[in-house]
N, C-alpha and C positions, 0 to 999 in steps of 0.2 A: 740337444733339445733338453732343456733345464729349468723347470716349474714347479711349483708345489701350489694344492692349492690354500688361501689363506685359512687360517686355523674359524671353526664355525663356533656359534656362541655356546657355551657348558651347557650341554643338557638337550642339545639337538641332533638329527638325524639327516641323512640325506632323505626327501619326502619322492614317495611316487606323486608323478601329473598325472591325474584322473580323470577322465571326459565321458562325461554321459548323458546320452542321448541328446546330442547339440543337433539343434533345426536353427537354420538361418534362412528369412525369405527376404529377396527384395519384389517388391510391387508384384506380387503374388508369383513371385520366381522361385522355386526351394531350390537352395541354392548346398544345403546341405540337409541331410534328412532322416535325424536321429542317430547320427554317427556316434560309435561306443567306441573308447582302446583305451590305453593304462600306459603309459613310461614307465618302467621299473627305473628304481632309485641308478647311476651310473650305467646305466644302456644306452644302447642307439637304436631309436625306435623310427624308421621311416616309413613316409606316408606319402605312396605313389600314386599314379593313374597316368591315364590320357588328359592331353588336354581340355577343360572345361568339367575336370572332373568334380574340385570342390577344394584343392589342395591349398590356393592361397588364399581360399576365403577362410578352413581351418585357419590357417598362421592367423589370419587378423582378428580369428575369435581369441586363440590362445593369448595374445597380445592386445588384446584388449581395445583393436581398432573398430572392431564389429562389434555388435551385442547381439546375443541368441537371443530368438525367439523364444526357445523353451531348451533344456539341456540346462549340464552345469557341468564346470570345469573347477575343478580344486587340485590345490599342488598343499600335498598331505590333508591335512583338517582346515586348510585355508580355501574360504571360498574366491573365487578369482570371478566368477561371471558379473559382469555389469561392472568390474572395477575400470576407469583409465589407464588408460596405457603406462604412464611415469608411478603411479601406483605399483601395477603389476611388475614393473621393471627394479625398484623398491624389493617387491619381496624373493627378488633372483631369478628373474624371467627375463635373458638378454635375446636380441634376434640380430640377428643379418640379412639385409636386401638380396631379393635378384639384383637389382640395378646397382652400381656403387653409390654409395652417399656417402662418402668422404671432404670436408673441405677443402679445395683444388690449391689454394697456397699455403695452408698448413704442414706444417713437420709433420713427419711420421708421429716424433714424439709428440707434437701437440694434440694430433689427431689421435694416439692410444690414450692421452690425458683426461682426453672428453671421457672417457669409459669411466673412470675413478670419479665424476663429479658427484654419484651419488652417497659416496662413502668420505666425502669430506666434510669433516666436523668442524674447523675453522670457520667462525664468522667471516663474513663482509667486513666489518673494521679492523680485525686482526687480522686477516691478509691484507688488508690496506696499508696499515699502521705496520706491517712486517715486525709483528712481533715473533717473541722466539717458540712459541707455542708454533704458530703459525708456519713460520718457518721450516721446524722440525716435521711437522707433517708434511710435507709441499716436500722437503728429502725423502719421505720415504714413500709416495705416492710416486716418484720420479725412479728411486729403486726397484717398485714392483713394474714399471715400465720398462723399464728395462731388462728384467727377467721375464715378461710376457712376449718382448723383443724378440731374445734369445732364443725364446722357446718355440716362436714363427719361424724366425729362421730371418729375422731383418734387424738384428742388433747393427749390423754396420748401416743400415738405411736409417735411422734416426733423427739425423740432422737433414735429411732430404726431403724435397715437398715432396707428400703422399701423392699429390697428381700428375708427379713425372716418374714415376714406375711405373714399371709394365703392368698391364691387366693382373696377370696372376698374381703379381704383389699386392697389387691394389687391392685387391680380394683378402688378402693376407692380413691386410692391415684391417679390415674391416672387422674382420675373425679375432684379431687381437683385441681389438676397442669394445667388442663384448665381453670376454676372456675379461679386458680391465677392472671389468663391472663386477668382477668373483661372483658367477652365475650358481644357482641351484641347475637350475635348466636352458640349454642355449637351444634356440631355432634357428636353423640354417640353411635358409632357402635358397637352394639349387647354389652350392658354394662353389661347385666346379663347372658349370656354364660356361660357354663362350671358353675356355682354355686349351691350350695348348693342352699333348699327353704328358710332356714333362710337369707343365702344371699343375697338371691332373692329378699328379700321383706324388707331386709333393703335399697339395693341398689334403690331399686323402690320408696321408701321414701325418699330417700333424692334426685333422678329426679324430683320425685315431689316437693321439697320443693324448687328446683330449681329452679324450675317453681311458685311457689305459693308467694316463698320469696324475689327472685331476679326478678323477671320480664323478666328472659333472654328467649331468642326464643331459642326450642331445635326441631333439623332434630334428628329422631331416628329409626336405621333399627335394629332390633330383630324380630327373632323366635321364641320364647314367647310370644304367642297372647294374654295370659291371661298379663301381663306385657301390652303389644300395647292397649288392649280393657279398661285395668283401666286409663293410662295416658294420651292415646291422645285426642287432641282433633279434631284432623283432620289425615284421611291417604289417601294415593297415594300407587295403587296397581301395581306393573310393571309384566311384563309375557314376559321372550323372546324380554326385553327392550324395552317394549311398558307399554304404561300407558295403563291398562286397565279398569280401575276403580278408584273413589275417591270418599272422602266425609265422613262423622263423622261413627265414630266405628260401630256404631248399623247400620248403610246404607251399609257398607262394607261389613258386617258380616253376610247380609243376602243376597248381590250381587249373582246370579249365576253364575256368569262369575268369581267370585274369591271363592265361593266354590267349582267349577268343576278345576281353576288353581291353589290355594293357600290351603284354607283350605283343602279343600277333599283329600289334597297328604300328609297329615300331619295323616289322620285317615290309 
C-alpha cells in the first residue's frame, strides 16, 4: 500500500469540518434538528444511528445535495452551506455512495480518471489538439492513478471493466475515484455494506490507511459497529435527527441512551 498525499498549496493547513446547529425540514418533517460535531483535521469521525435516524440526510447537507434550513457547515473559515455540490467537491469535499455508481464498461482506470477531472488544467483545445502541455499532464494524472491503484490494492485490475469485479472491488474502486480527487475531507457511506468479512476487513485497511497515510479527514456512517469501534476516533450518535450523544468509541459504546436507541436494536 503506496500513496502519499499530493503536496497542498504554501501556506495551508489541513481545516477542521464544522457543523453547527444544521435543521433540515421536509414539508414540515425535521429531518435533522440542530445537530452540532467538529472533524478534527486527519481523524475518523462517524456518525451512527438507527435506521431513519438522519445520517444520509447529514451526508447530503455536507455535500451540498440538501440545503439547511438553518445551521452552518464550514470546512476551516470556508463557508460551505447553500454551496452546489461540484462547488463543495472543488474545495476537497469527495463522497462515496451506499449504492455503486460506477460506469458499468469503463476501466478501472477510466473510472479512477473521472476523480482527477477537477484538478485538470488543460483546456478543451489543447487536449484536443494533443499538445505537449497537454499531454504532459494527461502522463501524470495517469501516474497518480496508478499510485491510488496501488494503494487499493487493484494496480493489476486497471485495464478491467470496473463492472466485472466483484462487489468488494467495486467498492474499492469507488473509494479510489474520490482519493483521485486529493480530498481535504472524504465521506463514506456505509463503505462496507453488503460484503463479504474478507472484504470487510480489507476495505477497513485501507480507510485506515487513508487515515494513517494520507492525513485526509474521513465523515463515516456504517452499521458495522465493529468496523465504527476499530476506526474512529470520534462519533456523533443521531436518533430521530437529533444528536444524542457523542465522543470516542468506548464513551459511546457504553452511553445508555445509544444503547437503549442504537445498539440494543441491532441485538
Amino acid at each position: 500500500m503506496r500513496a502519499t498525499q499530493e503536496a497542498a498549496p504554501v501556506g495551508t493547513a489541513p481545516a477542521a469540518l464544522d457543523v453547527r446547529d444544521v435543521t433540515v425540514r421536509f414539508a414540515g418533517l425535521t429531518a435533522l434538528d440542530g445537530i452540532s460535531f467538529t472533524v478534527e483535521p486527519g481523524s475518523v469521525h462517524a456518525v451512527i444511528g438507527p435506521n431513519g435516524a438522519g445520517k444520509s440526510t447529514c451526508f447530503n447537507v455536507l455535500s451540498g445535495v440538501y440545503r439547511a434550513a438553518s445551521g452552518s457547515v464550514r470546512l476551516g473559515t470556508t463557508e460551505l452551506t447553500g454551496m452546489a455540490p461540484h462547488r463543495i467537491a472543488a474545495l476537497g469535499v469527495a463522497r462515496t455512495f451506499q449504492n455503486i455508481a460506477l460506469p458499468p464498461h469503463a476501466t478501472v482506470a477510466d473510472s479512477l480518471l473521472l476523480g482527477r477531472h477537477r484538478l485538470t488544467r488543460a483546456g478543451f483545445l489543447a487536449s484536443g489538439l494533443r499538445l505537449p502541455s497537454a499531454a504532459r499532464e494527461a502522463a501524470r494524472h495517469l501516474d497518480r492513478v496508478r499510485e491510488i491503484a496501488e494503494f487499493i490494492g487493484l494496480e493489476k485490475e486497471l485495464d478491467r471493466p470496473a463492472g466485472a469485479l466483484p462487489y468488494g472491488q467495486q467498492k474499492l474502486v469507488e473509494l479510489g475515484r474520490a482519493l483521485c480527487m486529493e480530498p481535504q475531507v472524504l465521506l463514506l457511506d456505509e463503505p462496507v455494506a453488503g460484503m463479504t468479512a474478507d472484504e470487510r476487513r480489507r476495505t477497513a485497511a485501507v480507510v485506515a490507511g487513508v487515515r494513517k497515510s494520507l492525513g485526509i479527514s474521513i465523515v463515516l456512517v456504517e452499521h458495522d459497529m465493529g468496523v465504527v469501534m476499530r476506526l474512529a476516533d470520534a462519533v456523533t450518535v443521531l436518533d430521530f435527527g437529533r444528536r444524542i450523544a457523542g465522543g470516542t468509541p468506548a464513551e459511546v459504546q457504553n452511553d445508555p441512551a445509544v444503547v437503549q436507541a442504537y445498539l440494543g436494536a441491532q441485538e
